[in-house]
C-alpha positions in Angstrom: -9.4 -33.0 41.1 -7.3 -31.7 44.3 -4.3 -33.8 42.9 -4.6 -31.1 39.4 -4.9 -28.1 40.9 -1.7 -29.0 43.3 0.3 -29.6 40.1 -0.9 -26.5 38.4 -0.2 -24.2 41.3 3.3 -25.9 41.2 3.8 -25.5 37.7 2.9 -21.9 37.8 5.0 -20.5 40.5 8.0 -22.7 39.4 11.2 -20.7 38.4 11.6 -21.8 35.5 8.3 -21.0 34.4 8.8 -17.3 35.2 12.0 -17.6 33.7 10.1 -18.1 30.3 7.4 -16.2 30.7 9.9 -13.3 31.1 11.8 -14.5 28.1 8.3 -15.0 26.3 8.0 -10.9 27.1 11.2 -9.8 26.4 10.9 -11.8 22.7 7.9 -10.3 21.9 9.1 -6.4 22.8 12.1 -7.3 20.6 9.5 -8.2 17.8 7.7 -5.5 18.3 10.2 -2.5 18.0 11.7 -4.3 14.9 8.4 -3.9 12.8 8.6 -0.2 13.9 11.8 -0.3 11.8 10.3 -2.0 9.4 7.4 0.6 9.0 9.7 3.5 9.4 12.0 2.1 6.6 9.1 1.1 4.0 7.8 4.7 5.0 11.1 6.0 3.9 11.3 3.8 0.9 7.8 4.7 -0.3 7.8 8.6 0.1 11.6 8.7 -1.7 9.8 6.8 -4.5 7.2 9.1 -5.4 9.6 12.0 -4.7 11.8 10.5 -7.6 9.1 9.8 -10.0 6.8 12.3 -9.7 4.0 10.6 -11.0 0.5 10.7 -10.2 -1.7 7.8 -10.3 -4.4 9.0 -12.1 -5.0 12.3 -14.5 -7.9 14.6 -15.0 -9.6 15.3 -18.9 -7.6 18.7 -18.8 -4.8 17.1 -17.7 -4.5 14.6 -20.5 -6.3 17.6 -22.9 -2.7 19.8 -22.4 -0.5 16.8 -22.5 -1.5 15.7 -25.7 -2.4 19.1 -26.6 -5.8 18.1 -28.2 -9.4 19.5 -27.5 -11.8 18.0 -25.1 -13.8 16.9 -28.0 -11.2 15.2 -29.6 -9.9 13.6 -26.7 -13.9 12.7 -25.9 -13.9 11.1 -29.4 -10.7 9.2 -29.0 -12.5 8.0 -25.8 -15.5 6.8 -27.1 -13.7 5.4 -30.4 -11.5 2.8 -27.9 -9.0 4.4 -29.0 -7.5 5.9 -25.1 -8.3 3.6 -21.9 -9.8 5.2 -19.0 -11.0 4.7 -15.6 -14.7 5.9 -15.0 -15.8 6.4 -11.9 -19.8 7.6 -11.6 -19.0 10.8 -13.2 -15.6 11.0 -12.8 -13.4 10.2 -16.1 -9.5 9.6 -15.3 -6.6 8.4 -17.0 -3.8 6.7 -16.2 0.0 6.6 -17.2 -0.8 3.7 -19.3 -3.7 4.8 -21.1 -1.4 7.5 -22.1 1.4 6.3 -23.2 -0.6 3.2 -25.0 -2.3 6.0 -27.0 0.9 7.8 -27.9 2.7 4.6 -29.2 -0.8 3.4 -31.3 -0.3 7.1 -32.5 
Protein backbone atom coordinates (compact mmCIF):
# COMPACT_ATOMS: atom_id res chain seq x y z
CA UNK A 1 0.00 0.00 0.00
CA UNK A 2 3.06 2.48 0.60
CA UNK A 3 4.07 1.74 -3.11
CA UNK A 4 0.24 3.54 -4.17
CA UNK A 5 0.25 6.31 -2.13
CA UNK A 6 3.97 7.24 -3.52
CA UNK A 7 2.61 7.13 -7.04
CA UNK A 8 -0.45 9.16 -6.20
CA UNK A 9 1.44 11.86 -4.45
CA UNK A 10 3.68 11.84 -7.66
CA UNK A 11 0.88 11.95 -9.93
CA UNK A 12 -0.76 14.79 -8.16
CA UNK A 13 2.01 17.29 -7.80
CA UNK A 14 3.28 16.51 -11.33
CA UNK A 15 3.29 19.58 -13.76
CA UNK A 16 1.58 18.37 -16.09
CA UNK A 17 -1.23 17.49 -13.98
CA UNK A 18 -1.56 21.15 -12.84
CA UNK A 19 -1.17 22.03 -16.28
CA UNK A 20 -4.67 20.27 -16.92
CA UNK A 21 -6.30 20.93 -14.10
CA UNK A 22 -5.76 24.68 -14.91
CA UNK A 23 -6.82 23.98 -18.49
CA UNK A 24 -9.81 21.84 -16.98
CA UNK A 25 -10.78 25.44 -15.05
CA UNK A 26 -10.16 27.74 -17.63
CA UNK A 27 -12.55 25.27 -20.15
CA UNK A 28 -15.16 25.22 -17.89
CA UNK A 29 -15.30 29.30 -17.15
CA UNK A 30 -15.29 29.49 -20.96
CA UNK A 31 -18.41 27.23 -20.91
CA UNK A 32 -19.89 28.97 -18.46
CA UNK A 33 -19.99 32.64 -19.67
CA UNK A 34 -21.09 31.25 -23.10
CA UNK A 35 -24.44 29.93 -21.70
CA UNK A 36 -24.82 33.48 -20.13
CA UNK A 37 -24.92 34.54 -23.83
CA UNK A 38 -26.99 31.97 -24.57
CA UNK A 39 -29.66 33.02 -21.84
CA UNK A 40 -29.21 36.64 -22.59
CA UNK A 41 -29.93 36.00 -26.33
CA UNK A 42 -33.03 33.51 -25.92
CA UNK A 43 -34.09 36.33 -23.26
CA UNK A 44 -33.81 38.76 -26.09
CA UNK A 45 -35.37 36.47 -28.60
CA UNK A 46 -38.40 35.66 -26.41
CA UNK A 47 -39.42 39.15 -25.00
CA UNK A 48 -39.06 40.66 -28.95
CA UNK A 49 -41.53 37.84 -29.68
CA UNK A 50 -44.34 38.58 -27.63
CA UNK A 51 -43.61 42.31 -28.28
CA UNK A 52 -44.35 41.59 -31.95
CA UNK A 53 -47.35 39.47 -31.58
CA UNK A 54 -49.03 40.70 -28.87
CA UNK A 55 -50.85 37.84 -28.03
CA UNK A 56 -51.93 36.56 -24.86
CA UNK A 57 -51.99 32.99 -24.04
CA UNK A 58 -55.21 32.67 -22.71
CA UNK A 59 -58.61 34.96 -22.68
CA UNK A 60 -61.23 35.68 -20.09
CA UNK A 61 -65.36 35.08 -20.90
CA UNK A 62 -65.51 38.97 -21.35
CA UNK A 63 -62.74 38.91 -23.27
CA UNK A 64 -63.99 36.46 -25.85
CA UNK A 65 -67.83 38.07 -25.05
CA UNK A 66 -66.46 41.67 -26.88
CA UNK A 67 -64.47 39.92 -29.44
CA UNK A 68 -67.15 38.00 -30.87
CA UNK A 69 -69.42 40.57 -29.77
CA UNK A 70 -72.06 37.97 -28.36
CA UNK A 71 -73.72 37.78 -24.80
CA UNK A 72 -72.40 35.74 -22.03
CA UNK A 73 -75.28 33.49 -22.41
CA UNK A 74 -74.75 32.90 -25.85
CA UNK A 75 -71.20 32.37 -25.66
CA UNK A 76 -72.13 29.96 -22.34
CA UNK A 77 -74.45 28.04 -24.87
CA UNK A 78 -71.85 27.83 -27.60
CA UNK A 79 -69.72 26.40 -24.72
CA UNK A 80 -71.80 23.86 -23.49
CA UNK A 81 -73.10 22.96 -27.24
CA UNK A 82 -69.14 21.90 -28.18
CA UNK A 83 -69.42 24.25 -30.28
CA UNK A 84 -66.09 26.81 -28.78
CA UNK A 85 -63.02 24.85 -26.93
CA UNK A 86 -61.99 25.94 -23.66
CA UNK A 87 -59.65 25.42 -20.87
CA UNK A 88 -61.41 25.01 -17.44
CA UNK A 89 -59.64 25.37 -14.58
CA UNK A 90 -61.73 24.80 -11.08
CA UNK A 91 -63.69 27.72 -11.63
CA UNK A 92 -61.84 29.48 -13.90
CA UNK A 93 -63.10 29.26 -17.80
CA UNK A 94 -60.45 30.48 -20.46
CA UNK A 95 -60.02 30.46 -24.03
CA UNK A 96 -57.43 30.28 -26.17
CA UNK A 97 -56.33 31.69 -29.65
CA UNK A 98 -57.37 28.49 -31.10
CA UNK A 99 -60.60 27.95 -29.62
CA UNK A 100 -61.31 31.31 -31.24
CA UNK A 101 -60.37 31.28 -34.31
CA UNK A 102 -61.74 27.39 -34.77
CA UNK A 103 -65.13 28.91 -33.72
CA UNK A 104 -64.92 31.72 -36.21
CA UNK A 105 -63.99 29.51 -39.25
CA UNK A 106 -66.97 26.62 -38.14
CA UNK A 107 -69.01 30.03 -38.17
Amino acid sequence: MGQKKNILSEYYTCPMTEVIINLEHQILEEIIQCNKKIDRIELQVCSSRSFKTHEKEFYTTEEVMEMLSISRRTLLSFRNAGKIGCTKTGNTVRFTKENIDSFKNQS
